[in-house]
C-alpha positions in Angstrom: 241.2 49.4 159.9 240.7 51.7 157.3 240.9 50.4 154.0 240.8 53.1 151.1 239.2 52.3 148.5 239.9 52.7 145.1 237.2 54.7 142.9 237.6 54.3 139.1 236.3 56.6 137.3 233.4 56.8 134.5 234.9 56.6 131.1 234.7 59.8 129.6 232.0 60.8 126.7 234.1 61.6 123.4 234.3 64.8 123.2 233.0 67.6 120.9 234.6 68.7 118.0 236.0 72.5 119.2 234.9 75.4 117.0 237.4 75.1 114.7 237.4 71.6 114.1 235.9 69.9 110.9 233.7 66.9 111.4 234.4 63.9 108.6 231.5 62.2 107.2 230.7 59.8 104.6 229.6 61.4 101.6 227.7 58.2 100.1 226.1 57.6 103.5 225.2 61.2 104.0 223.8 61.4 100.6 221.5 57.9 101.1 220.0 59.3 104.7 219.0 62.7 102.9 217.3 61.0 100.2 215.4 58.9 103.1 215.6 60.6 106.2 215.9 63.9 105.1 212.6 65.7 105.6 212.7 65.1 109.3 216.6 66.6 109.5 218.8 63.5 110.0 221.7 65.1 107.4 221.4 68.2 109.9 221.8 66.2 113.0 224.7 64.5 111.1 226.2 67.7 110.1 226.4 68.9 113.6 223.7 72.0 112.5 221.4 70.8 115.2 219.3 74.2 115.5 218.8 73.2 111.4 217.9 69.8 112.3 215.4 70.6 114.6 213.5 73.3 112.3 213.8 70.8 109.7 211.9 68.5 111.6 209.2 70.7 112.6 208.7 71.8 109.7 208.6 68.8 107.6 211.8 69.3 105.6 210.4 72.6 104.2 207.1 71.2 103.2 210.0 69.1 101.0 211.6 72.2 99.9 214.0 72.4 101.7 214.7 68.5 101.9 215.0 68.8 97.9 217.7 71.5 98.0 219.5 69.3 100.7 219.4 66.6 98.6 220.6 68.4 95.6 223.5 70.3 97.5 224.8 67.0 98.9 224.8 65.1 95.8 227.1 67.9 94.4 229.6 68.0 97.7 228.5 71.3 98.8 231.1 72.7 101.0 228.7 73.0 104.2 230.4 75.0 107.5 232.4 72.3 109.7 232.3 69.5 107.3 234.6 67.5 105.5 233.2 65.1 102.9 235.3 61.5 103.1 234.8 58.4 100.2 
């Protein structure tokens, strides 16, 4: 008696946007986690620059350098590599 069972399988993780691919984020919502969240690299993380992200957090957001320009190049819709800036 050998019953076979049937295995389902784990759902799949969604997958990562290939090279090529642009990844569509809020512009407003981007804008309002820079201003708060933004000298400890949460745009980065949300841009998909994680390397960025990760400096950006050691580092303090530039000593608040860097987190100014951020701010300053989101709020005009910088064209950043792999982004696509929705309403």
């Amino acid at each position: 008696m050998a019953d076979e069972e049937k295995k389902e399988a784990a759902p799949a993780a969604a997958p990562a946007p290939a090279a090529g691919e642009t990844k569509k984020l809020n512009w407003v919502l981007t804008l309002i986690l820079s201003i708060l969240l933004g000298q400890i690299g949460v745009d980065r993380f949300m841009m998909g620059q994680i390397g960025l992200g990760i400096l950006k957090l050691l580092t303090a957001g530039g000593c608040g350098i860097w987190w100014i320009v951020d701010v300053i190049l989101i709020a005009m819709k910088k064209d950043f590599p792999g982004v696509e800036w929705v309403e």
